[in-house]
PAZAPA-4460 file (N, C-alpha, C; in steps of 0.05 Angstrom, whole numbers, plus 32768, in hexadecimal, padded with zeros to 4 digits):
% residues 199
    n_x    n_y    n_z   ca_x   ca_y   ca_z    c_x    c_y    c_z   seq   type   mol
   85CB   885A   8712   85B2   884F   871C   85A6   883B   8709     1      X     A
   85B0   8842   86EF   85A1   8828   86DB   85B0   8806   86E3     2      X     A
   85A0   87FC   86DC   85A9   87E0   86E2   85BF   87DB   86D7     3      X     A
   85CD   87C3   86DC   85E5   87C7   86D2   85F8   87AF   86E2     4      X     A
   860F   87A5   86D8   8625   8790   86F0   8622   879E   8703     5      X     A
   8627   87B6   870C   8627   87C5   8727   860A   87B3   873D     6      X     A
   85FA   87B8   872A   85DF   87B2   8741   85E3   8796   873B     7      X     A
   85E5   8786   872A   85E8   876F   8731   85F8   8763   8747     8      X     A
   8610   876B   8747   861F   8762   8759   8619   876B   8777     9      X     A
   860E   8782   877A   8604   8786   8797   85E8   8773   879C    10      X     A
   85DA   876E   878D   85BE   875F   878F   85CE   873C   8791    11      X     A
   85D8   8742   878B   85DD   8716   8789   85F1   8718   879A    12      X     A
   8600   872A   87AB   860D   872B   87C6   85F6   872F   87D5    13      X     A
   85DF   873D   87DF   85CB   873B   87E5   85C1   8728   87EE    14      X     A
   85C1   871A   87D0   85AE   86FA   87D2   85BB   86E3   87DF    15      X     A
   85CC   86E6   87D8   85E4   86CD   87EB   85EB   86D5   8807    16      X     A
   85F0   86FB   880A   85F9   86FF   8825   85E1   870E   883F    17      X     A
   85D3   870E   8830   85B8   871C   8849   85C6   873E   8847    18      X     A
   85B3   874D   884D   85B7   876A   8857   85D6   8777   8852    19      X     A
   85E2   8764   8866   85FF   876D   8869   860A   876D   8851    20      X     A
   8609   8755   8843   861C   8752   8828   8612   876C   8815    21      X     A
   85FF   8767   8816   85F8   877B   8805   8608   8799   8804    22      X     A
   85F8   879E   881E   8600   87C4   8828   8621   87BB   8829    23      X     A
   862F   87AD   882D   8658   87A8   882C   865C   87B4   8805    24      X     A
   864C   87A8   87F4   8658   87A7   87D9   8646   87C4   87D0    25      X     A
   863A   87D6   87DF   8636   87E6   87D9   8644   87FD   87E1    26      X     A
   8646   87FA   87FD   865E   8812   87FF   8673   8806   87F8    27      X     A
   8680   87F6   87F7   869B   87F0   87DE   869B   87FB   87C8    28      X     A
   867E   87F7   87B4   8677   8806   879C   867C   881F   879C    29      X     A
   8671   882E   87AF   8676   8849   87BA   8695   885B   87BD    30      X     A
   869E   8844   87C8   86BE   884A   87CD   86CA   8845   87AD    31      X     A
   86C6   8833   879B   86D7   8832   877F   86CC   8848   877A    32      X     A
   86AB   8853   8773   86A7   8876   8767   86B9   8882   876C    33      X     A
   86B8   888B   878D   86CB   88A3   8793   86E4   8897   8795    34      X     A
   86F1   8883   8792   8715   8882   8786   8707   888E   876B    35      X     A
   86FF   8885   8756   86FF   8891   8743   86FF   88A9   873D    36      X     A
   86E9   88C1   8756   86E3   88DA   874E   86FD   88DD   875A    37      X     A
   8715   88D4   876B   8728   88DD   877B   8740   88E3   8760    38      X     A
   8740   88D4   8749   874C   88D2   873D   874C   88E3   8725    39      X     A
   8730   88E4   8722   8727   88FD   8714   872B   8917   8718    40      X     A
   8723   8915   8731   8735   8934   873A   8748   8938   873F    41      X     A
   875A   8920   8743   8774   892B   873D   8788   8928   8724    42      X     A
   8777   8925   870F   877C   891F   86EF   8785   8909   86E5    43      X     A
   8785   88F5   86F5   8790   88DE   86EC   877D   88CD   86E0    44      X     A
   8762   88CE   86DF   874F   88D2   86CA   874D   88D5   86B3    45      X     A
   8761   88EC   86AA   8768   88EF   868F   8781   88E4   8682    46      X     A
   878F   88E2   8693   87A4   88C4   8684   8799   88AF   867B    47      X     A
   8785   88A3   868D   8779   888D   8685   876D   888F   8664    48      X     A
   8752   88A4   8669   8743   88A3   8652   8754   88A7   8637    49      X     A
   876E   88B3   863E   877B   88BC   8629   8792   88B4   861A    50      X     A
   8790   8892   8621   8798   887C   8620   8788   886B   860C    51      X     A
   877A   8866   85FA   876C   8849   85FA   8773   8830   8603    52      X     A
   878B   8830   85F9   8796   8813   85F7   879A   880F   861D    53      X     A
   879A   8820   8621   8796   8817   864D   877D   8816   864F    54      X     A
   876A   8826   8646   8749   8825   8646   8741   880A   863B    55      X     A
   8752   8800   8628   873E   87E2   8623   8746   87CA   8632    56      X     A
   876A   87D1   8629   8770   87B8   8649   8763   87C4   8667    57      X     A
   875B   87D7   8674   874C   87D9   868A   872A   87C9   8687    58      X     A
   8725   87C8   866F   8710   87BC   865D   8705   879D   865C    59      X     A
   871E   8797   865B   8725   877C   865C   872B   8770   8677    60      X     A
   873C   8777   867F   8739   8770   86A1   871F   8771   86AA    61      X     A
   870E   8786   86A9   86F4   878A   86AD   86E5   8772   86A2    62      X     A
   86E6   8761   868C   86D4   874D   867F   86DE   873D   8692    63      X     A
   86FC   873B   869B   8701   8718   86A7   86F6   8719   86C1    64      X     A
   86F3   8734   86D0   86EB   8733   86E6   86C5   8731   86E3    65      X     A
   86BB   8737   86D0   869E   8730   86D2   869C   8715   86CB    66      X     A
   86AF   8706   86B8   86AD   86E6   86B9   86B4   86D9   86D1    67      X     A
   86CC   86E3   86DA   86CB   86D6   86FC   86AC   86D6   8703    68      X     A
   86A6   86EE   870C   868B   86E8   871C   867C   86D6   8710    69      X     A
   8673   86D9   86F4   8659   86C9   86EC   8667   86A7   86F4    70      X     A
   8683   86A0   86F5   8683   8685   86F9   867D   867C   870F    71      X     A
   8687   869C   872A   867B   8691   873F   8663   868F   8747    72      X     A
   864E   86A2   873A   8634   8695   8740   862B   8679   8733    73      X     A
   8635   8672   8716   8627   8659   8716   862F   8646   8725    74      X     A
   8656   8646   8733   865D   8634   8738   8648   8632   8758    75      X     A
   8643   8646   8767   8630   864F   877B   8620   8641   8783    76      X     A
   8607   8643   876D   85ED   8644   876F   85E3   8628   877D    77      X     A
   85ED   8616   8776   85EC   85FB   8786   85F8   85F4   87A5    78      X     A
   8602   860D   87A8   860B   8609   87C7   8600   861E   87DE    79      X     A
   85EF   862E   87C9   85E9   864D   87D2   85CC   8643   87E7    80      X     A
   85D6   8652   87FE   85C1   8658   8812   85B6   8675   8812    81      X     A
   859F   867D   87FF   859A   869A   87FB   8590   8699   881C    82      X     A
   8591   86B4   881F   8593   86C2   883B   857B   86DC   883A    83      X     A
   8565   86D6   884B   8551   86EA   8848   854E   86FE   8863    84      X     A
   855F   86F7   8870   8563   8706   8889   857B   8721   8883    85      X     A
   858A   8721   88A3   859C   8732   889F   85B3   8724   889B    86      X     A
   85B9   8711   88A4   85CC   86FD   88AC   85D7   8701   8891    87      X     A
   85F1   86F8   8894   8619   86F0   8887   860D   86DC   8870    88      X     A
   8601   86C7   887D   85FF   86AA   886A   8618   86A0   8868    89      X     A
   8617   8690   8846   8637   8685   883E   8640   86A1   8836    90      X     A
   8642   86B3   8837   864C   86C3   8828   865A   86DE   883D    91      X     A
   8671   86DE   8830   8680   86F6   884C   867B   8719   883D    92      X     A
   867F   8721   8862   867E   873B   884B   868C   8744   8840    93      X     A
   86A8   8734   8847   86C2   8749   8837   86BC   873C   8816    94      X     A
   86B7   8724   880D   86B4   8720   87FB   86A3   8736   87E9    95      X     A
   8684   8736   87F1   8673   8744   87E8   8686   8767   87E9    96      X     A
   868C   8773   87F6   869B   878D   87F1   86B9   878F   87DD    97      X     A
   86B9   8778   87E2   86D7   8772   87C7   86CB   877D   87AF    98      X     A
   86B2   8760   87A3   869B   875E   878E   8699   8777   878C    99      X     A
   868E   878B   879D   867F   87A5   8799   8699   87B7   878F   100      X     A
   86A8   87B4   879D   86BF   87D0   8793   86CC   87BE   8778   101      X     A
   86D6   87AF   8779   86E4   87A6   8759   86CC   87A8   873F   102      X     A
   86B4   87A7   8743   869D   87A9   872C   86A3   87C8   8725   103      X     A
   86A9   87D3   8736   86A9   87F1   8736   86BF   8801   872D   104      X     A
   86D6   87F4   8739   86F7   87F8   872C   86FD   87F0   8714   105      X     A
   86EF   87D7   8710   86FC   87CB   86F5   86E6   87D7   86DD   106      X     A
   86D3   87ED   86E0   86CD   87FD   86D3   86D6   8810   86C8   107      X     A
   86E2   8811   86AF   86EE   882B   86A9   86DE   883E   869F   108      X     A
   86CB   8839   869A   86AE   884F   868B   86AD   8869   86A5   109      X     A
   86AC   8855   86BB   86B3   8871   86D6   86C9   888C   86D5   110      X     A
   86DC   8883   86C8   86F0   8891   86BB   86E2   88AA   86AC   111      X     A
   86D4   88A2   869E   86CC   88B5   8686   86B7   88C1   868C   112      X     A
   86A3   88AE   869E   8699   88C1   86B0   8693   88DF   86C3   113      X     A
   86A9   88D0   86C9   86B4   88E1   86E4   86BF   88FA   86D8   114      X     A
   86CE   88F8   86C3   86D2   890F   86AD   86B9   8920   86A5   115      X     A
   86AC   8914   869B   868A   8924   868D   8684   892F   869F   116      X     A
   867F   892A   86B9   8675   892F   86D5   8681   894E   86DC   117      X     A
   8699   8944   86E1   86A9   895D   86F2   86B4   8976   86EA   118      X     A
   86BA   8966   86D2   86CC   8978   86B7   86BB   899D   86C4   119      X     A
   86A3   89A0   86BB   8696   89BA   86C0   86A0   89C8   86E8   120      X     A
   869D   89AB   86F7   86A8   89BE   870C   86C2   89BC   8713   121      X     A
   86D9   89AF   8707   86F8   89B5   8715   8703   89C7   8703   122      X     A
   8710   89D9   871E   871E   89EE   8713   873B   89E9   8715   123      X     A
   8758   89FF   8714   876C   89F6   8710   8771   8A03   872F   124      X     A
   8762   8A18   8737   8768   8A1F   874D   8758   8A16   875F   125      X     A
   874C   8A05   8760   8733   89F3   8773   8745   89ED   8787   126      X     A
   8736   89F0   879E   8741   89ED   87BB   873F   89C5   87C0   127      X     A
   8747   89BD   87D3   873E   89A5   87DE   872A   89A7   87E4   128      X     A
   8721   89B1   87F9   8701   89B0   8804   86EE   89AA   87F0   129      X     A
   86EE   89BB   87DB   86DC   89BA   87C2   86E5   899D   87B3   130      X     A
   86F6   899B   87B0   86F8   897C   87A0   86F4   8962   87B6   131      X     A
   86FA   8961   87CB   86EE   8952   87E2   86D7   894D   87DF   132      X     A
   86C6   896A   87DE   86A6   8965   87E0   8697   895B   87C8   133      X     A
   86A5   895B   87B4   869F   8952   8794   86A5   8934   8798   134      X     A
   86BB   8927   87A3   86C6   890C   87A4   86AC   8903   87C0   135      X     A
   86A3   890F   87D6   8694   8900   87E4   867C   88FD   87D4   136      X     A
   8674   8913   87C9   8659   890F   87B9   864E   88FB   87AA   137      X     A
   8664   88FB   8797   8663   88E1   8780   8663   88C6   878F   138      X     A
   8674   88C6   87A5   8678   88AD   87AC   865C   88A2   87C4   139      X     A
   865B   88B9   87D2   864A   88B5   87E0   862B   88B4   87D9   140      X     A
   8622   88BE   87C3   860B   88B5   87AC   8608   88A3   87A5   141      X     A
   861B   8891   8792   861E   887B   878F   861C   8862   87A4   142      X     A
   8633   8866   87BE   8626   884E   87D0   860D   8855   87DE   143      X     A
   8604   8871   87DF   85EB   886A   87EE   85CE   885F   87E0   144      X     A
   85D5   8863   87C2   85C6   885E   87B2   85B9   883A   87AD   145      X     A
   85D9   8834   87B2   85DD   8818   87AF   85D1   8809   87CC   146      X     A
   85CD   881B   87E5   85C5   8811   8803   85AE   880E   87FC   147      X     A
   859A   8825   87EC   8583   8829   87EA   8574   8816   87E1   148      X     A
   857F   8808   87CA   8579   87EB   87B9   8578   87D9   87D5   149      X     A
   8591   87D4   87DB   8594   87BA   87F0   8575   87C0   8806   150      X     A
   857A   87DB   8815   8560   87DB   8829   8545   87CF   8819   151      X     A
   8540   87E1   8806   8521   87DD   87F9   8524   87BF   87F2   152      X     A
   8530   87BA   87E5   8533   8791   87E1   852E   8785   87FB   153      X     A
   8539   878D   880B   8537   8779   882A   8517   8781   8837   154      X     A
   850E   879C   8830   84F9   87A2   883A   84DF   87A1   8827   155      X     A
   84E6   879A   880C   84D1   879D   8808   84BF   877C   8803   156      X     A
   84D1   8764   880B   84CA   8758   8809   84C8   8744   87F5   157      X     A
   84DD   8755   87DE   84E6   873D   87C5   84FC   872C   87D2   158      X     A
   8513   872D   87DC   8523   871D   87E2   851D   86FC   87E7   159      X     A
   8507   8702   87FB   84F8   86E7   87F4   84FF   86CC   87E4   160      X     A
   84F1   86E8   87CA   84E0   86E2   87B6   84FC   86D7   87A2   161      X     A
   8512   86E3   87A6   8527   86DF   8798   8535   86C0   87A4   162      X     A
   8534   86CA   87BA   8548   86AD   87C8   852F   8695   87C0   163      X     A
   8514   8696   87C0   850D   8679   87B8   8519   867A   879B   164      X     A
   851C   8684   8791   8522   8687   8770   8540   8687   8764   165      X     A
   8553   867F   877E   856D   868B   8785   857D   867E   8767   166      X     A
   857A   865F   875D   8582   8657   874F   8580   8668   8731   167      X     A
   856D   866C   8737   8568   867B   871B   8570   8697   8717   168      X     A
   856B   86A7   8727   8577   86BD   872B   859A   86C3   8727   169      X     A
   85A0   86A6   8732   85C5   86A3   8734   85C9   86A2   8716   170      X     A
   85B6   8691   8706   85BB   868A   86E0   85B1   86AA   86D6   171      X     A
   85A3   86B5   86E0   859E   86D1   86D5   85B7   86DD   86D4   172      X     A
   85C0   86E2   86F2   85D4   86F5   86FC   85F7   86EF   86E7   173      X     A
   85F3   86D0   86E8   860E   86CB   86D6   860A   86D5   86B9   174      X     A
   85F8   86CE   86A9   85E8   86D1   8693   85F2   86F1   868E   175      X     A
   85E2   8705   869E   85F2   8716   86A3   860D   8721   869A   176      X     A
   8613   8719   86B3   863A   871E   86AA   863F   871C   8699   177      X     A
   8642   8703   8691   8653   86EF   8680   8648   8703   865D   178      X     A
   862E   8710   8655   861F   871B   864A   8637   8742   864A   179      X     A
   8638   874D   8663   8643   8764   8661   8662   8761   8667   180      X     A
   8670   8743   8669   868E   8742   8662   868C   8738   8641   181      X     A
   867C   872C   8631   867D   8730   8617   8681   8748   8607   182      X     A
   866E   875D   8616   866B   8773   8606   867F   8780   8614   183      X     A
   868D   8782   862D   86A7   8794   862B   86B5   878D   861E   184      X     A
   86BA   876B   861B   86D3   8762   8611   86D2   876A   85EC   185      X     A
   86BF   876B   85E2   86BA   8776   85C0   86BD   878C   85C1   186      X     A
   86BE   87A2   85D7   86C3   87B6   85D5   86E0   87C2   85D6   187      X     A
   86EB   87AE   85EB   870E   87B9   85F3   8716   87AD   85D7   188      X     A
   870E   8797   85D4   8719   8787   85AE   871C   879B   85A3   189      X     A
   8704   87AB   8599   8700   87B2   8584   870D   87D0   8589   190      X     A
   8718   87D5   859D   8726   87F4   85A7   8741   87EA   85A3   191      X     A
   874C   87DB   85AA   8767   87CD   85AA   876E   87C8   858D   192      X     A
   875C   87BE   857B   875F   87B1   8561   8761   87C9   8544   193      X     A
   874C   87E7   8552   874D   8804   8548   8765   8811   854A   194      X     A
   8776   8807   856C   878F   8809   856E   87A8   880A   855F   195      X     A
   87AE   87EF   855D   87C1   87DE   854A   87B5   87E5   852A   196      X     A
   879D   87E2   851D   879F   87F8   8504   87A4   8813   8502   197      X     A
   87A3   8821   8512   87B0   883C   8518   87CA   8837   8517   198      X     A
   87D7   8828   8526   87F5   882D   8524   8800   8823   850E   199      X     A
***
């Protein structure tokens, strides 16, 4: 729920796509959680974390995909018809649900997450049903959480306020990224670089 690429990228699909775009990159968001909690529960979770050197290249992919975006909003913003209705606009929804689930996939912090989380309730003899209802939970929290944003924005009357402001908001939104693919990318470095002195 804290701010974060996640809400960015559903809010500036929002802004370009009306209603729809939005609520698309949110249940997409929803769907990468629960692949993740899917994965968690079935331990492949802990290969990952127990890896670095896959945790920072997952890291890194993660920065190039938040630099993609920030290029496409600035390259954007000059062609952008912000959209205060419900309506598509320039913007599709499969795009906007791509945006939403890859912000979310190319997260590996979810990984480690999803570990802290569950670790206390999976057992070795846990049925399906029970890990099912653990995998809808997480996932279904998350996108409804992410709907909740999109409704209250459309209803409460900022959208507006954003789309006259659209240009600026797009230099925020890249600003952004381009800001939290720095700091992954110093991070997978500096995990990768702890690496290779280890060995």
């Amino acid at each position: 729920m804290t701010p974060g690429p996640s809400l960015a990228v559903v809010l500036g699909s929002m802004l370009r796509g009306g209603r729809g775009a939005g609520l698309a990159a949110a249940l997409a968001h929803g769907l990468a959680v629960g692949f993740y909690a899917v994965l968690t529960v079935a331990g492949l979770a802990t290969l990952l974390t127990a890896s670095p050197t896959l945790f920072a290249l997952l890291q890194l992919v993660a920065a190039g995909y938040l630099i993609s975006l920030a290029r496409g909003a600035l390259r954007e913003r000059a062609a952008m018809t912000p959209v205060t209705d419900g309506s598509i606009g320039n913007r599709g929804l499969g795009m906007a649900a791509r945006d939403g689930f890859m912000i979310a996939f190319l997260n590996p912090k979810l990984a480690v997450f999803m570990l802290a989380l569950f670790a206390p309730f999976i057992t070795a003899d846990q049925g399906l049903g029970a890990k099912a209802i653990l995998v809808l939970t997480i996932g279904g929290i998350d996108a409804l959480w992410y709907c909740a944003v999109v409704v209250l924005m459309m209803r409460s009357g900022l959208l507006p306020a954003l789309a006259r402001n659209a240009v600026y908001v797009q230099r925020v939104y890249a600003a952004l990224l381009l800001g939290l693919a720095l700091y992954v990318t110093s991070r997978a470095v500096g995990t990768l670089a702890s690496g290779i002195r280890a060995w």
